[in-house]
PLY file of the C-alpha trace (Angstrom):
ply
format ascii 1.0
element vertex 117
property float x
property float y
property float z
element edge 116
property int vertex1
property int vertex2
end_header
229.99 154.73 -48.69
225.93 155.50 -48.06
226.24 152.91 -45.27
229.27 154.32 -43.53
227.73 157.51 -43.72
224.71 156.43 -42.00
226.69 154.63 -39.23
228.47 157.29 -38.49
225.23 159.47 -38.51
223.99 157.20 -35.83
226.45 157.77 -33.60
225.72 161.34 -33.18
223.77 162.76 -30.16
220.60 164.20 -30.74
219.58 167.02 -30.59
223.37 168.67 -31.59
223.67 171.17 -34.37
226.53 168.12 -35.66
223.99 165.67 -35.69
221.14 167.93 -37.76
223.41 169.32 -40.22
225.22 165.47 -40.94
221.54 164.12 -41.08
220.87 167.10 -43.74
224.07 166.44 -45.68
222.69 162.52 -45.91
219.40 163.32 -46.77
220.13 166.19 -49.49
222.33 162.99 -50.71
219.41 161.04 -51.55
217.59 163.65 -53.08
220.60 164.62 -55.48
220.69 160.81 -56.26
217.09 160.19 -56.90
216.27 158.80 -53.76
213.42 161.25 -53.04
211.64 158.36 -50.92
214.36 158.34 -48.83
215.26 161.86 -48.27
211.37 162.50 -47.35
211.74 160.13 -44.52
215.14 161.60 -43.63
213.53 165.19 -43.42
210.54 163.70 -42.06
212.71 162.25 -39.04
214.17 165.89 -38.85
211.39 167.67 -38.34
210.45 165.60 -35.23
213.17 165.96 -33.57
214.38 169.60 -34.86
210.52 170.64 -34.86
212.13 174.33 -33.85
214.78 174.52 -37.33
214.05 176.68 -40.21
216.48 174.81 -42.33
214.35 172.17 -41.80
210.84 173.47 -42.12
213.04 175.37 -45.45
213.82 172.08 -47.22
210.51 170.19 -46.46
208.59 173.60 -48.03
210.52 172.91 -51.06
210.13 169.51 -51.49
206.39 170.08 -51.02
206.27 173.14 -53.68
208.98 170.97 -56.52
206.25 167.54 -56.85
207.98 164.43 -57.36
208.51 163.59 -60.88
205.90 161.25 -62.87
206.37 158.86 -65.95
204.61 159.81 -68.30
204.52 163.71 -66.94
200.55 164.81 -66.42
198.67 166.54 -68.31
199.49 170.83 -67.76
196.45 171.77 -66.31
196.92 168.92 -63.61
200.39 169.42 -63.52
199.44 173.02 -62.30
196.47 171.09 -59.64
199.19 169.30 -58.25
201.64 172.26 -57.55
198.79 174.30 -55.97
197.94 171.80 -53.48
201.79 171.45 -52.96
202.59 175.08 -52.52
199.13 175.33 -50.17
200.90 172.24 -48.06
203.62 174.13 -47.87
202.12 177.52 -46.73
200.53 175.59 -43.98
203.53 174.10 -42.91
204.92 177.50 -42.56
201.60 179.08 -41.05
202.65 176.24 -38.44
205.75 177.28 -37.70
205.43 180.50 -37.04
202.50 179.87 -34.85
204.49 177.55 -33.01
207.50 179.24 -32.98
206.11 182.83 -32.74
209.42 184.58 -31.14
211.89 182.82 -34.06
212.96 185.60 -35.97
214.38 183.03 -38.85
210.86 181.24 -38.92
209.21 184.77 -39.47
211.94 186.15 -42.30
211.33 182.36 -44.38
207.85 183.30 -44.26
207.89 186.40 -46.05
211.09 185.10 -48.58
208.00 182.46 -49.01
205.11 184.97 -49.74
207.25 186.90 -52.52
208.01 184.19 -54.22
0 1
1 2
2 3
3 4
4 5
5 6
6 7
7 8
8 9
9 10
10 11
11 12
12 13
13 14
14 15
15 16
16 17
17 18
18 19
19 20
20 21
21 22
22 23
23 24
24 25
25 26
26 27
27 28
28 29
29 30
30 31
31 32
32 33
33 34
34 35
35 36
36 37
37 38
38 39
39 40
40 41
41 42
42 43
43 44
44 45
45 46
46 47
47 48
48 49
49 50
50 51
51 52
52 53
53 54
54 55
55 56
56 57
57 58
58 59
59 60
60 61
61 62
62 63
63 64
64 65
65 66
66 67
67 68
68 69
69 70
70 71
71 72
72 73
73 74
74 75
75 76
76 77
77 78
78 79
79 80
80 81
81 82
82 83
83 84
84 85
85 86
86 87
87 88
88 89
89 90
90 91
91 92
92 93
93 94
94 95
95 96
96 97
97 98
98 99
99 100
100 101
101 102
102 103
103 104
104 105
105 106
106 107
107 108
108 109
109 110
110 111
111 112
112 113
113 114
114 115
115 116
């Protein structure tokens, strides 16, 4: 099914509201099913060419902030290292956007949701 799903995802026009929300859909796919790799670059790919979405900057800020999963886990104190840098990624990201983007009311309410969290 994954590859019908990205056939038909490649027949969408870009830049449609369709095409980012089926390209989404896929990539939230891959992260559900363990894929992380895979949804990066998916969101990655989104962000160039939906560099104006919130809902995209909002899922790559939380993919930053929730690290990928290690085997064995590390060690707490560089666990915590790890999410700092992460969450600091993130707030840059953000800092970005709303420079960017200074008018995008969205881009300016994610960025204080992001601050009280």
């Amino acid at each position: 099914y994954v590859s019908s799903a990205e056939a038909l995802v490649k027949t969408l026009r870009t830049p449609t509201a369709g095409d980012r929300a089926a390209r989404m859909a896929l990539a939230r796919y891959y992260l559900l099913t363990g894929r992380r790799k895979d949804a990066e670059a998916r969101y990655s790919a989104l962000a160039v060419d939906y560099p104006d979405s919130v809902d995209v900057l909002r899922v790559r800020c939380q993919l930053l902030a929730v690290p990928a999963p290690t085997t064995p886990p590390p060690p707490p104190a560089e666990a915590a290292e790890v999410t700092k840098k992460a969450v600091a990624a993130a707030d840059a990201l953000i800092e970005r956007f709303v420079k960017d983007y200074p008018g995008d009311k969205a881009g300016r309410l994610f960025n204080a949701e992001w601050l009280i969290r």
